[in-house]
MARDRENBA-162122 format. One record per residue (C-alpha): x, y, z; residue in one letter. Coordinates in steps of 0.05 Angstrom, whole numbers, plus 5000, padded with zeros to 4 digits. Layout:
<recs>
XYZa...
</recs>
This chain:
<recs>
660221092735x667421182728x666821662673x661622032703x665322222755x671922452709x666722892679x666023242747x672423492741x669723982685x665024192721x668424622765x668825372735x663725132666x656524992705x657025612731x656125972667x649725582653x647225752714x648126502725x645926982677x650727632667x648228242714x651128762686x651428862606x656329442602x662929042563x669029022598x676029152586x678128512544x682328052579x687727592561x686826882595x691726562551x690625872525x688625252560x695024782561x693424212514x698123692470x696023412404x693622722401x697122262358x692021762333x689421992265x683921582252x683521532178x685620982138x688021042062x689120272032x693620541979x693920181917x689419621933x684120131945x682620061863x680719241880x676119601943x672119991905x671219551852x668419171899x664119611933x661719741862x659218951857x656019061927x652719631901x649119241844x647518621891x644919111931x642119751915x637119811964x637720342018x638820172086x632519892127x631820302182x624920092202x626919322198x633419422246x629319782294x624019252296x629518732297x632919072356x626019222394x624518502382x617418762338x620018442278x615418022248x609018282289x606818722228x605518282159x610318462108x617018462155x618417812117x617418112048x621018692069x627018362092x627317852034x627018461987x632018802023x636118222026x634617981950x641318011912x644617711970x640117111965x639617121896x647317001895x648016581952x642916161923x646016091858x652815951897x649615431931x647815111873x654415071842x656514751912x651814291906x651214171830x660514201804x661913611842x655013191819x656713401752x664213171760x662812521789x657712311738x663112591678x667612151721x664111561714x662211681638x669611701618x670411051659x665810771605x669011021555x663911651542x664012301541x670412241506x673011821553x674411361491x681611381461x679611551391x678712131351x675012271287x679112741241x675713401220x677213911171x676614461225x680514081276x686714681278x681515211281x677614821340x684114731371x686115331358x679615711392x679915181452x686615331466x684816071471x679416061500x682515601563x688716091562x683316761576x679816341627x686316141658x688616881660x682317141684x682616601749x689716831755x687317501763x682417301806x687916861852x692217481855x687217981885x684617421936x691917251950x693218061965x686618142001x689717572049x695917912055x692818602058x688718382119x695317952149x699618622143x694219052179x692718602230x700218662249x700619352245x693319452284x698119372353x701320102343x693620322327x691420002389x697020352436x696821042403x689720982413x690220882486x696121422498x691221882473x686521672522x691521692575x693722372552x686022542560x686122282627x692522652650x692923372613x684923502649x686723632728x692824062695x687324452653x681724462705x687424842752x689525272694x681625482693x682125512756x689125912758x686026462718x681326722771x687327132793x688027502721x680727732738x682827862814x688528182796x686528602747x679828802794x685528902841x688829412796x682629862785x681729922853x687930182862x686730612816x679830902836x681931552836x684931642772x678931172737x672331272779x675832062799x677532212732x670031972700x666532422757x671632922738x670032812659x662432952670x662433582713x668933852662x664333902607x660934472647x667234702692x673134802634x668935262592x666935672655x673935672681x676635842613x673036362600x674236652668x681536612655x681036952586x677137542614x683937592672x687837632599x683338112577x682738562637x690738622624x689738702549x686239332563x690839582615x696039542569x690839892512x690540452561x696540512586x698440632500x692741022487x695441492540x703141442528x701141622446x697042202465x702042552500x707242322455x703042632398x701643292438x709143472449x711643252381x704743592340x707444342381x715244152360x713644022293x709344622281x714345012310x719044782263x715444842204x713545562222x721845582224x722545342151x716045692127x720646332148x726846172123x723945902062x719946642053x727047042069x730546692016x723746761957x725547481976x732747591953x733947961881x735247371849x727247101845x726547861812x729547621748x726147371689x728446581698x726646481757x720647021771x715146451759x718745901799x719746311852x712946461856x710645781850x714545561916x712246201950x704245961943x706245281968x709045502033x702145482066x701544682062x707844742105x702844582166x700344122212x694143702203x692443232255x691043622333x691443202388x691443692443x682943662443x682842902466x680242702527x684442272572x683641612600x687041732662x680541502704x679640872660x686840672671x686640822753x680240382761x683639802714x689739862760x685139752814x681939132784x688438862772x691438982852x687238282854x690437712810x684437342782x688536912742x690236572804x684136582840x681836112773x688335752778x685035552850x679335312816x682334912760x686334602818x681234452865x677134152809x683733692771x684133472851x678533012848x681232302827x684932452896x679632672932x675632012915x681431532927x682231893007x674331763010x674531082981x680030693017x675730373073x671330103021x677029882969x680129483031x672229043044x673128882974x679828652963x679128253028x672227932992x676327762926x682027462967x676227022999x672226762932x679826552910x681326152969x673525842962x675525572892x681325352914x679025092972x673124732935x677724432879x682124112932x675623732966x674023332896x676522732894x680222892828x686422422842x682721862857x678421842814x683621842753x687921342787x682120972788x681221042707x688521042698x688720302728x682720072694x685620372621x692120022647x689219432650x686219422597x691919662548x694219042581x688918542569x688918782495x697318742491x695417972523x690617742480x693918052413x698117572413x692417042403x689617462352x695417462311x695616732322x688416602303x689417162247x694916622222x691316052209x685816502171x692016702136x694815992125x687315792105x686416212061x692816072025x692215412022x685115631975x688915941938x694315521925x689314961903x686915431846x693615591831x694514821829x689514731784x692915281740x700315051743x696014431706x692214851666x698615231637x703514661632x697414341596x697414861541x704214961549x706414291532x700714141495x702914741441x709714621440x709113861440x704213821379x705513541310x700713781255x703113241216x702812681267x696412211257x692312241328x695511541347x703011691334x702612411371x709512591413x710912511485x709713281503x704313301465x700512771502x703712971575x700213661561x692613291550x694712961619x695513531650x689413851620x685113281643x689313351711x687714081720x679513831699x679813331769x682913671805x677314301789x671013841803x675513671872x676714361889x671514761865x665814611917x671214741967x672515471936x665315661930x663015431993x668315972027x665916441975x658416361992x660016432064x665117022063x660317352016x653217342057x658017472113x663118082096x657518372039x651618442100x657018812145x658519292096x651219422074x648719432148x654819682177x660920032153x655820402100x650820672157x656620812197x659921242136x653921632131x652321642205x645021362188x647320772243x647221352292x639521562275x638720852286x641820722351x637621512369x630721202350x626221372425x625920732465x628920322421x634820002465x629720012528x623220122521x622820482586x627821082556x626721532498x634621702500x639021182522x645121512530x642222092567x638721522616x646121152624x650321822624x645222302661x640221872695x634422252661x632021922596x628322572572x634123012559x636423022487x642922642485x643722322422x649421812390x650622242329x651422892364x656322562419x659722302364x659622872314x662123382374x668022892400x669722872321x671123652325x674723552387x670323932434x669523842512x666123352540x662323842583x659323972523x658623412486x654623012541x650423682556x653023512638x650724112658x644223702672x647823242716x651123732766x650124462799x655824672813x653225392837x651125162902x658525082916x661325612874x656426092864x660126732839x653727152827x652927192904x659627422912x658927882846x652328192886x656728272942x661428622910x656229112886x653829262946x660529462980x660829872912x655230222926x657230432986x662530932957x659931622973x665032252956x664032892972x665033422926x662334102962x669934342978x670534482904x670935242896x670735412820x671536232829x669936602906x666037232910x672637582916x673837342834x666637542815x666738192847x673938312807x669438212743x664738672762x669039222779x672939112721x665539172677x664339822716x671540172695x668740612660x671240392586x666640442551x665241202563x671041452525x669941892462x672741362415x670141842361x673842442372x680541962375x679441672304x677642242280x684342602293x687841852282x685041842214x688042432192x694942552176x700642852216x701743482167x698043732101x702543582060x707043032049x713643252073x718942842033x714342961970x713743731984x722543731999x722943241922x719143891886x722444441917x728944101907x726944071824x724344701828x731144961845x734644501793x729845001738x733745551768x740545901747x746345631778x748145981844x746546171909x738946151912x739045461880x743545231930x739345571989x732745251957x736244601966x739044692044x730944832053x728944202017x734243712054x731744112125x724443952115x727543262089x730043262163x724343412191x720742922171x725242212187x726342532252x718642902268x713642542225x716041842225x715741822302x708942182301x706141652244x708541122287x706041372356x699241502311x699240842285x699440452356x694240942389x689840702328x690539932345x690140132412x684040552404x680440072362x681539492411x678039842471x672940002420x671539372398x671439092473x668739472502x661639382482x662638662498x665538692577x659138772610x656038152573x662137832570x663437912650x655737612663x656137082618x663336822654x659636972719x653136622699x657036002670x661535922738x654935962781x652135512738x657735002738x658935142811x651334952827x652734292786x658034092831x654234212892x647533912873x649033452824x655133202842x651532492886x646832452824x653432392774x658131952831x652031472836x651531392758x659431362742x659830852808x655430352773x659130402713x665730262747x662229682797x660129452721x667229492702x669729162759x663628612758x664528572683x672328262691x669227672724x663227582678x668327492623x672627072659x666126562662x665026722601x672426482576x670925872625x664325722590x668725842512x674225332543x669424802573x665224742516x672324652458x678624592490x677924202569x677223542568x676523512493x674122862466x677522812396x680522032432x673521692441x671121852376x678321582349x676821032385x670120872354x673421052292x679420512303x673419952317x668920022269x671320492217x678820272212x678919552244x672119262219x671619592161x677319842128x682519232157x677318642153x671118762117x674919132055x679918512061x674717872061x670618302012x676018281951x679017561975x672617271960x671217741903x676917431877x676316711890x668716791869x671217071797x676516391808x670815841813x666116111771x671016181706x673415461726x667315221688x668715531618x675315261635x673214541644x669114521580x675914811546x680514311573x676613711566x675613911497x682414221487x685613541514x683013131463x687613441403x694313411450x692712711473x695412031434x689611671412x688710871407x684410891349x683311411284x678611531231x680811981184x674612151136x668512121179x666312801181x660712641223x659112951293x663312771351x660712461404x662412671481x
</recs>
């Protein structure tokens, strides 16, 4: 019951996201809720033997060939729902599951029962002087080889139980060692759980804490209602306003483009009027001149006859071209643009680009009322969590676990000391077993030892040395002392074996594989009233699908308890913290925000009627023909510099004198006349063009141009004033979804945190881990395995080693009797 209610605790922001489905899909801007505060656990349940592993598997190996059978399921079941037995064939079943094991115990059994018959009967033979119990010996050919090979073959025996004596001895000591050091298992192992008690009210108030980054950062957006709810109304109206206002503004610029196209047109025509009637003056000035001096005597003569005459037909290209004093004006265009422009549409658009850019501010003056109901309603959901997370008895309860893991840390640190103590007379037992087979091999090697050294090849049997026969003794020691000790040995052996071999097969194995778990999951098999026993003892409701293995295999990834024992069955926390009533709550006051958008103005009748005028100016009446006509033409007939170049050679053709030199004053004065005369014209010629060609080209476009800007501000203005609740409806319920969505995804990261970072159970699967795993298996069943692996391997080579040293003994001992030449067979 006490963990039960610990597991409340988690409950607090986590069954709420089970309960309440998202309203609104719409994603949210991501928040950042930080991590839930957590230390690392210091237990690390895993075990590594080190170099006596290599004995461990070994003898996991032997267990494997005793018993090969997979693990019996359907028997443990039966055995555990007490059905074992009802159905013929449980017997078999279990006998063939459990056949190597009897096999060897039986066989074990029999060497208990059959060594120290055999040793008392070979006892009582010698006493009659039998079975070589008779102090004579019959010389053989072969007797060095048959010493020889006895010798041997005791010495591999011997080694092979010291081997065997070694790994039993460092079994014992392996499980003595780990025994000692299972005390800083045992406390790590419940630090962690008192770290698991302590670190989960600080992380159910972090959860709890983080309501406010939601709040606050609800808080922030409506703050800023204008600029994010304003600016989205604003966003879906500008896709119809800009253009219309932009194109209103560029037909302002181009009612003053053609003002200034007039106002050029009409400066170049004058311009081009006076300077055409100047320049033709002054050409009919050099024509004269020019004629005056072809005249004198001196174009009479031969050289210069045909020269002269040349120039004098060329005076008539001396002309102007181009006459601009046929072209109509423009004066009425230009008066009725200068009328247009005595009203400054730029600004009257400038009004409507302002009045429109206002609206973020005109729906945070409309909104405030609203925005205050629904910071006041977040304010209150805050102070109901924390209100609610201050009536749960969270203190209490964890003192209440604290005291009983207290005590219990304290029971354990009691009673370890009694373990140890107990753990030391295992200890002390088991060394004395092995100290009697290493008692029967200090005999065994000082036999041989002696024995070899001590012997005399040449020494009859009855005069053998002192060492010689003190090794036979001990040989023959080492035999008693082996029919004394050996029933002892393999009676341990027998037990430890059944014993330690069935855990490992039906316990540490399963539990490896986790097929203990499927086991311990099997429908009504710990109570035949529950198909799932935890889920009956954790939840009270036997039909919900709480299993062993999945507890286990969650806790082992270190996920939350909430999680792990699926308590979201066990308690509804929504009807005390239901935050989809206060979400819908929240929508509603939402809802409520209304703006009104019919003050926007885009362009007033006085700006329309400015367009109209300027589309009825009159522009496009003008006789843009007769202008490029004269334009295209050039300002005299002849090119003057090129005419001035010619007459200038010409003159060079002529004799040296005064006519040359008058030809050339001509050619420099119609030189003049050009820079200063044609140049300007060209130029004034040049800008009428671009100006002329500019009203051209526009002017076939104003009147569309002008309805089009109209038709597109009417149409934008009728938008705003019809459509405008249509569009603040649609973009409020995507900013109540924004607003709605920051606490959705705040249960969402309460839902992520519950399930693999509060409360996270990594300790109680440790703790299972430490028992079983660690403790049972790894310290105790791995240790009594390989001691009596070992000591088995000791007793059973202690028979080979009998035969040897009886038989050995006889060459090493000093005999009372010999026969040299009887080849004949020895008797025992």
């Amino acid at each position: 019951m006490a963990v039960e209610l610990c597991l409340l605790l988690l409950l607090l922001c986590g069954s709420t996201v089970s309960e309440v489905q998202p309203l609104h899909k719409p994603p949210p801007g991501t928040l950042d809720f930080g991590f839930v505060p957590a230390k690392t656990y210091d237990t690390n349940a895993y075990h590594e033997p080190g170099p006596i592993g290599i004995l461990f598997r070994l003898v996991h190996s032997f267990l494997y060939l005793v018993q090969p059978n997979s693990f019996p399921q359907d028997l443990i079941k039966k055995l555990t729902q007490q059905k074992f037995g009802n159905v013929q064939g449980d017997y078999q079943k279990a006998i063939y599951y459990e056949i190597g094991f009897i096999v060897s115990a039986a066989l074990g059994l029999l060497f208990v029962l059959l060594l120290p018959l055999v040793g008392l009967c070979f006892c009582m033979c010698r006493c009659c002087d039998n079975c070589g119990g008779e102090m004579h010996q019959r010389q053989k050919k072969n007797a060095d080889c048959r010493r020889g090979c006895f010798a041997a073959f005791l010495f591999v025996a011997s080694l092979i139980i010291s081997i065997g004596v070694l790994c039993a001895y460092a079994a014992n000591q392996h499980l003595t060692s780990q025994v000692r050091g299972a005390k800083n298992l045992v406390h790590s192992n419940f630090k962690d759980l008192r770290i698991f008690l302590n670190d989960t009210p600080g992380q159910i108030d972090y959860l709890v804490s983080q309501y406010n980054t939601a709040k606050n950062k609800a808080l922030s957006d409506l703050n800023n209602v204008g600029p994010l709810l304003g600016s989205r109304v604003q966003e879906r109206f500008a896709k119809e306003v800009r253009p219309a206002l932009d194109a209103a503004l560029t037909m302002a610029g181009a009612i003053r483009e053609t003002k200034e196209a007039l106002e050029n047109v009409s400066v170049s025509v004058e311009v081009l009027q006076e300077g055409t009637e100047r320049l033709h003056s002054n050409l009919t000035d050099v024509k004269i001149h020019l004629s005056n001096t072809l005249s004198d005597s001196a174009c009479s003569a031969a050289q210069a006859a045909s020269t002269c005459n040349i120039i004098r037909n060329s005076l008539n290209q001396l002309n102007i071209n181009a006459n601009f004093s046929g072209l109509p004006g423009v004066s009425t265009q230009l008066a009725k643009v200068n009328d247009v422009l005595k009203i400054d549409l730029s600004s009257l658009v400038q009004k409507g680009y302002a009045a429109f850019n206002d609206t973020p501010d005109l729906v945070l003056n409309q909104t405030r009322n609203i925005l205050s109901d629904i910071k006041n309603l977040l304010d209150l959901i805050g102070s109901n969590i924390t209100s609610f997370t201050q009536m749960l008895p969270v203190q209490k309860i964890l003192a209440d676990l604290t005291i009983y893991l207290t005590q219990s840390e304290a029971y354990v640190q009691d009673y370890f000391p009694l373990v140890e103590q107990y753990d030391f007379y295992r200890w002390l037992g088991c060394l004395i077993l092995c100290c009697m087979v290493i008692l029967i091999l200090v005999f065994y090697y000082l036999g041989l030892l002696c024995g070899t050294c001590g012997y005399d090849k040449h020494a009859s049997p009855t005069t053998r040395g002192c060492i010689s026969n003190t090794g036979g003794n001990f040989l023959m020691a080492g035999v008693g002392f082996s029919f004394l000790f050996s029933w002892v040995l393999m009676m341990t052996v027998v037990i430890t074996f059944v014993t330690g071999g069935n855990v490992e097969k039906l316990v540490c194995e399963p539990f490896e594989d986790r097929t203990l778990f499927k086991v311990l999951d099997t429908p009504y098999l710990l109570n035949r009233h529950w198909r799932n026993y935890l889920s009956a003892i954790v939840l009270k409701n036997p039909d919900i699908n709480l299993t062993f293995e999945k507890v286990y295999s969650d806790c082992k990834e270190n996920k939350g308890i909430y999680t792990t024992l699926h308590l979201e069955n066990l308690f509804n926390i929504n009807e005390f913290l239901n935050i989809s009533m206060y979400t819908e709550d929240v929508s509603l006051k939402i809802e409520h925000i209304n703006v009104n958008l019919s003050n926007i103005v885009l362009l007033d009748e006085i700006g329309k009627r400015n367009l109209l005028d300027f589309s009825s100016s009159g522009i496009d009446g003008i006789n843009f023909a007769a202008y490029l006509t004269e334009i295209n033409k050039s300002v005299t007939k002849v090119d003057l510099l090129s005419f001035a170049n010619d007459l200038e050679a010409r003159a060079d053709q002529l004799p040296k004198g005064a006519l040359e030199n008058a030809l050339k004053g001509h050619a420099n004065s119609i030189r003049m006349i050009h820079n200063q005369q044609v140049v300007p014209l060209e130029q004034a010629m040049s800008t009428l063009n671009q100006s002329i060609r500019l009203l051209q080209r526009t002017s076939s476009e104003f009147m569309v141009k002008v309805r089009n800007v109209i038709s597109a501000v009417d149409a934008a203005q009728f938008l705003i004033s019809n459509d405008a609740s249509l569009v603040i409806i649609q973009e409020t319920k995507k900013y109540m979804d924004m607003i709605i969505g920051y606490f959705e995804q705040y249960v969402e990261w309460v839902k992520e945190s519950i399930t693999m970072e509060v409360a996270a159970c990594k300790p109680i699967a440790n703790v299972i881990d430490t028992a079983v795993d660690i403790f049972l298996c790894s310290y105790v069943i791995d240790s009594v395995n390989s001691f009596w692996f070992g000591l088995g391997g000791c007793s059973i080579f202690l028979i080979p080693a009998i035969i040897c040293a009886v038989k050995l003994s006889k060459y090493y001992r000093r005999m009372d009797t010999e026969d040299v030449y009887d080849d004949s067979v020895e008797q025992w």
